[in-house]
C-alpha positions as CSV (number, residue, x, y, z in Angstrom):
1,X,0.0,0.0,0.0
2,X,1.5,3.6,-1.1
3,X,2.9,6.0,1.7
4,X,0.1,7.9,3.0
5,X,-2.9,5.5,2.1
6,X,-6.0,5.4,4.1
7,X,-7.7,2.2,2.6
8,X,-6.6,0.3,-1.4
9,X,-8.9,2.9,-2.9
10,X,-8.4,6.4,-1.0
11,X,-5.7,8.4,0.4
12,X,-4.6,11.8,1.7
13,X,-4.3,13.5,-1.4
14,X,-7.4,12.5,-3.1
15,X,-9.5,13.7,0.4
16,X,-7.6,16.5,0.1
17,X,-9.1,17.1,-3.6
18,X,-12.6,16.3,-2.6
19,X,-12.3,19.0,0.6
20,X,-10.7,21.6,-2.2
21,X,-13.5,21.3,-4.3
22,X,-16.4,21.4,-1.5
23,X,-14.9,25.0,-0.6
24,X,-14.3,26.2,-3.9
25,X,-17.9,25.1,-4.8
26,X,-18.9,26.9,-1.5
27,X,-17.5,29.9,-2.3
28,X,-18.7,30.4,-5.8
29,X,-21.8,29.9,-4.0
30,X,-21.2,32.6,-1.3
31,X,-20.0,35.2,-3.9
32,X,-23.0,34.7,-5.9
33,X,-25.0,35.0,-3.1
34,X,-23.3,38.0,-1.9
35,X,-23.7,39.6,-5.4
36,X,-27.1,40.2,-4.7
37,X,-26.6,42.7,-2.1
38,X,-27.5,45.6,-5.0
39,X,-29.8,45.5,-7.6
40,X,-32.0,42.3,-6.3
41,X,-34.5,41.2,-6.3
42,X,-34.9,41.6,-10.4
43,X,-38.3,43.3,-11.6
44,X,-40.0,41.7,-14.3
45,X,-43.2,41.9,-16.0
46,X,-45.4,39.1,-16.2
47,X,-47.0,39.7,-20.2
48,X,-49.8,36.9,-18.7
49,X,-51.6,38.5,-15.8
50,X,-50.0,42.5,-16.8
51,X,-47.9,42.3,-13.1
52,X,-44.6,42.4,-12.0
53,X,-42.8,39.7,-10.8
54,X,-39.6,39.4,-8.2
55,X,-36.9,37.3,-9.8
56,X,-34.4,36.4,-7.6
57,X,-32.5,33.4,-9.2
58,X,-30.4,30.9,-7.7
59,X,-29.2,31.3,-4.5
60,X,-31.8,34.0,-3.1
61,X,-31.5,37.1,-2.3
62,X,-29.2,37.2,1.7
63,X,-30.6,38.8,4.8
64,X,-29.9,42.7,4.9
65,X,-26.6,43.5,6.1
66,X,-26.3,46.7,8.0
67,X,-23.3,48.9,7.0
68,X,-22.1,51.7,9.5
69,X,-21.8,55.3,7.7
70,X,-19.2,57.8,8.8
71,X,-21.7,59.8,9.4
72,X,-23.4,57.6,11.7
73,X,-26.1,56.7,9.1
74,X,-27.1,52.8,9.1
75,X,-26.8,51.1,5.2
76,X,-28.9,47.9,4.8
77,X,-28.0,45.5,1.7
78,X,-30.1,44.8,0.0
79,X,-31.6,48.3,0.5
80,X,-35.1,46.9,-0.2
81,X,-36.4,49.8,-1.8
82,X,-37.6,48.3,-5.0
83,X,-38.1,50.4,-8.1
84,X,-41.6,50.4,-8.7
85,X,-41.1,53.7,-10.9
86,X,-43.9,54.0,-14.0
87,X,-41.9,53.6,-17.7
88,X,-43.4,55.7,-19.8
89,X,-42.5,52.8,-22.4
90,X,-44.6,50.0,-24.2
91,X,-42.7,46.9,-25.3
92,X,-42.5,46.9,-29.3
93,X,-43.3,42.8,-29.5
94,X,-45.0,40.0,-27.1
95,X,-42.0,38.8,-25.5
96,X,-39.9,38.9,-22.4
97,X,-37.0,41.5,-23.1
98,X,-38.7,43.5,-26.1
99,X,-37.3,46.7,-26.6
100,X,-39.2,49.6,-25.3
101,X,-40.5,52.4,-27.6
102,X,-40.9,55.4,-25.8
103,X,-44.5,57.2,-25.3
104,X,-43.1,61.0,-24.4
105,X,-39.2,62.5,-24.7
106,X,-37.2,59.4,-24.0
107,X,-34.7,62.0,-22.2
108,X,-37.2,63.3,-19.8
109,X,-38.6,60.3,-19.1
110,X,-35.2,58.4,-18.0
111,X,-36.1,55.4,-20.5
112,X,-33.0,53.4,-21.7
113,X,-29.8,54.9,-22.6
114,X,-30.8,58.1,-20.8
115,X,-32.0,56.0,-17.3
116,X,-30.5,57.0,-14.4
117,X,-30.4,55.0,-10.8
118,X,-32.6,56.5,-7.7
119,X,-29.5,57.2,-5.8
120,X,-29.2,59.5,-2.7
121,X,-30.6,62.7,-2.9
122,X,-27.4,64.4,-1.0
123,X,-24.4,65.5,-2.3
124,X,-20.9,63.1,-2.5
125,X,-18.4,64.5,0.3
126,X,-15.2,64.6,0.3
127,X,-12.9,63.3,3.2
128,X,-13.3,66.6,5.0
129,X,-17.1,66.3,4.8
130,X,-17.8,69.2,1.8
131,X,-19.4,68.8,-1.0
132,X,-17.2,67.1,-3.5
133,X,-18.4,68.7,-6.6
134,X,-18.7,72.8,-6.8
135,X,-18.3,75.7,-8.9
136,X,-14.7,77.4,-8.4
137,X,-16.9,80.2,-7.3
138,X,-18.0,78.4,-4.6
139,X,-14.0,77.4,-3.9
140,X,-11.7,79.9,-5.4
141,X,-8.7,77.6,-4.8
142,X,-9.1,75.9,-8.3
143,X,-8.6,77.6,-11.6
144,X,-7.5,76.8,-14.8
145,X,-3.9,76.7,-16.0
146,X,-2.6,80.0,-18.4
147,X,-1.7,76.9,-20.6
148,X,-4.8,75.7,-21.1
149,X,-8.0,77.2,-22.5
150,X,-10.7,78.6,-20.4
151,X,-14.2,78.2,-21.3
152,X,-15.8,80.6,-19.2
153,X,-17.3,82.8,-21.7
154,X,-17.3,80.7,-24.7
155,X,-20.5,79.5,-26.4
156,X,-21.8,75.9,-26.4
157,X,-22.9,74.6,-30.2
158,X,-25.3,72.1,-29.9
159,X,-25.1,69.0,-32.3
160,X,-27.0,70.9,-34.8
161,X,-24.3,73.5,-35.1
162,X,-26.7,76.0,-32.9
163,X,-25.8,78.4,-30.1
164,X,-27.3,76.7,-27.3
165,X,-26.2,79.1,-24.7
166,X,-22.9,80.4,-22.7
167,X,-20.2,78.9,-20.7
168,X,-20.7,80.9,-17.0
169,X,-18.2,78.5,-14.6
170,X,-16.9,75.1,-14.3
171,X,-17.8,73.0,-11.4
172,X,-14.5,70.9,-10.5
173,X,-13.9,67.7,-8.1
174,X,-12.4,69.0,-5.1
175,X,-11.1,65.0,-4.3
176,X,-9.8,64.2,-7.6
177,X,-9.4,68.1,-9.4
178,X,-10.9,68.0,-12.7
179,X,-13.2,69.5,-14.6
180,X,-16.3,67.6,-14.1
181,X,-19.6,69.9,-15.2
182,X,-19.8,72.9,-17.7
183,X,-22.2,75.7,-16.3
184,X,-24.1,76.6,-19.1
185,X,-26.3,79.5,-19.2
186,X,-29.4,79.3,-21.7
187,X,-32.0,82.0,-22.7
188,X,-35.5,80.2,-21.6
189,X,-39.1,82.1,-21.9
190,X,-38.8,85.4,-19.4
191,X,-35.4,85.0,-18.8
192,X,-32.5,82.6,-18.3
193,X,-31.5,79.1,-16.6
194,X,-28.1,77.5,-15.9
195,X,-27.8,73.9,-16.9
196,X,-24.8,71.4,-16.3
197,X,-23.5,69.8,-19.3
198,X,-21.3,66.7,-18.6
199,X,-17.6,67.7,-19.5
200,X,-16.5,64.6,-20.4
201,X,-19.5,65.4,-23.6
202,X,-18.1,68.2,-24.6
203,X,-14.9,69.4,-26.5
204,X,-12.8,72.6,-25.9
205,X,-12.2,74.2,-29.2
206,X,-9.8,76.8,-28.5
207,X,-9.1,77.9,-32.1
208,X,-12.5,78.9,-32.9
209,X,-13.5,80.0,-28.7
210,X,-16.5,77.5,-28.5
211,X,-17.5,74.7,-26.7
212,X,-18.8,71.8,-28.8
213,X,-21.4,68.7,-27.9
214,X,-22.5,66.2,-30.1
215,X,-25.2,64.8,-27.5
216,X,-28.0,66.9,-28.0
217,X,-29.7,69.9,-30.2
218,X,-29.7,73.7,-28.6
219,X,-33.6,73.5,-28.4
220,X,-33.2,70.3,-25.8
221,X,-31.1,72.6,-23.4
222,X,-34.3,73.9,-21.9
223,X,-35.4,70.4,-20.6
224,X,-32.0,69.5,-19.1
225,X,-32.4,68.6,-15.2
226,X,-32.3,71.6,-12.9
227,X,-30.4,71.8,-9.6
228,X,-32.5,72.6,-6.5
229,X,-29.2,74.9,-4.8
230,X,-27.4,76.3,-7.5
231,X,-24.4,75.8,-5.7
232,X,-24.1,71.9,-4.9
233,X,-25.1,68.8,-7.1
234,X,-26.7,65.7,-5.8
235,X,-26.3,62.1,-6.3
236,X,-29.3,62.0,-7.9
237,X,-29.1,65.2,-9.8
238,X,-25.7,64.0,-11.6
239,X,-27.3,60.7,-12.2
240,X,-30.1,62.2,-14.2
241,X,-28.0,65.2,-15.8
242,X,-25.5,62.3,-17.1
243,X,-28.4,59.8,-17.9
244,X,-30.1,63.0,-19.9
245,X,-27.4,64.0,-21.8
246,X,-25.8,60.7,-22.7
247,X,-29.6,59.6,-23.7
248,X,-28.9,62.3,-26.3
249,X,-26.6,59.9,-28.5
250,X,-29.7,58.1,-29.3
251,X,-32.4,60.3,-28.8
252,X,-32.0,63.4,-30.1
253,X,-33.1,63.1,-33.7
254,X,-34.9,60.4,-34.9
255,X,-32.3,59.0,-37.0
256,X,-30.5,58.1,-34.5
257,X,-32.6,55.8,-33.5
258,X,-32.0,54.0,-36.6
259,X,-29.6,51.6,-38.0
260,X,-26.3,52.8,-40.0
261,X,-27.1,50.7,-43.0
């Protein structure tokens, strides 16, 4: 009998194997499990009764895990706040997984590319507790470089080559400094509104002193999200200002919607 045998048929090393492969096994399972902690359980519509339906898959969906906040807040995961928000949508066929075709502005109404997630209606903080994400008015310490160009005062064309409005400050991140909203200022009916346009959709053109974005027309300025304090940006609100913006790509014209070729 080999060195290390525990009968003719088994031995160290092949228990050793079998244990291996229980914990691996277990911990695939535990990760999957642990997986669900956001975004579960799945919504679905049931196209037979006209309800919704909670999928939650193999393993279910853990117990909620409470997470301590530094600012002595309580987190559960799974949150357990479903989203039971109306889509202003119908399905365009009979089956589960259709594509939706949007009943109002797509942008407005959050559907596909331009959906955002309910997050947090409070501001990110930085380390020091402020908000993360201001206007250098609102923190003088940032500025931009003599090298580079500066687009305060330069006017925003829209992706139909229109003047959609004029460049008033640039909201930076105080954590990681960058550039991370234009503040654009727009001529609405009775007056004027400032919207945030997404920097990271739009391209300094320093030769011709204009800011250009291909996501959306001048017109569809006006029904860009609003901030409720001029000075500070929400979770939520950048959610839906990125979500509104980026839902431009496809929305914005019809023909966008359709295929290349």
């Amino acid at each position: 009998m080999p060195t290390g045998a525990i009968t003719g048929y088994i031995d160290v090393a092949q228990l050793v194997l079998y244990a291996f492969w229980v914990f691996f096994a277990g911990l695939i399972w535990y990760l999957h499990r642990e997986n669900k902690r956001e975004g579960y359980p799945l919504v679905a519509e049931d196209r037979r009764t006209e309800s919704r339906v909670q999928v939650q898959g193999f393993p279910a969906v853990p117990p909620a895990k409470t997470f301590l906040l530094r600012d002595g807040t309580r987190y559960l995961a799974p949150p357990g706040n479903i989203d039971d928000r109306a889509i202003n949508a119908v399905p365009v066929a009979n089956f589960p997984g259709a594509p939706l075709q949007p009943l109002g502005n797509p942008m407005v109404d959050g559907i596909g590319t331009a959906s955002y997630a309910l997050r947090e209606d409070m501001p990110d903080l930085t380390a020091e507790d402020q908000p993360r994400i201001v206007p250098i008015r609102v923190d003088p310490h940032h500025y931009v470089s003599p090298e580079d160009p500066n687009p305060i005062g330069m006017p925003v064309i829209a992706a139909d080559n229109r003047v959609a409005g004029v460049v008033v400050d640039l909201w930076v991140d105080r954590s990681e400094p960058r550039v991370t909203y234009l503040e654009v200022e727009i001529e609405v009916a009775g007056g004027y509104q400032r919207v945030l346009l997404p920097f990271t959709m739009a391209k300094v053109d320093r030769r011709r002193g204009q800011v250009r974005t291909g996501t959306v027309l001048a017109a569809q300025f006006v029904d860009a999200p609003r901030l409720k304090n001029p000075d500070v940006v929400t979770k939520l609100e950048e959610d839906r200002i990125c979500g509104y913006f980026a839902g431009g790509y496809l929305y914005a014209t019809p023909d966008r919607k359709e295929p290349l070729l």
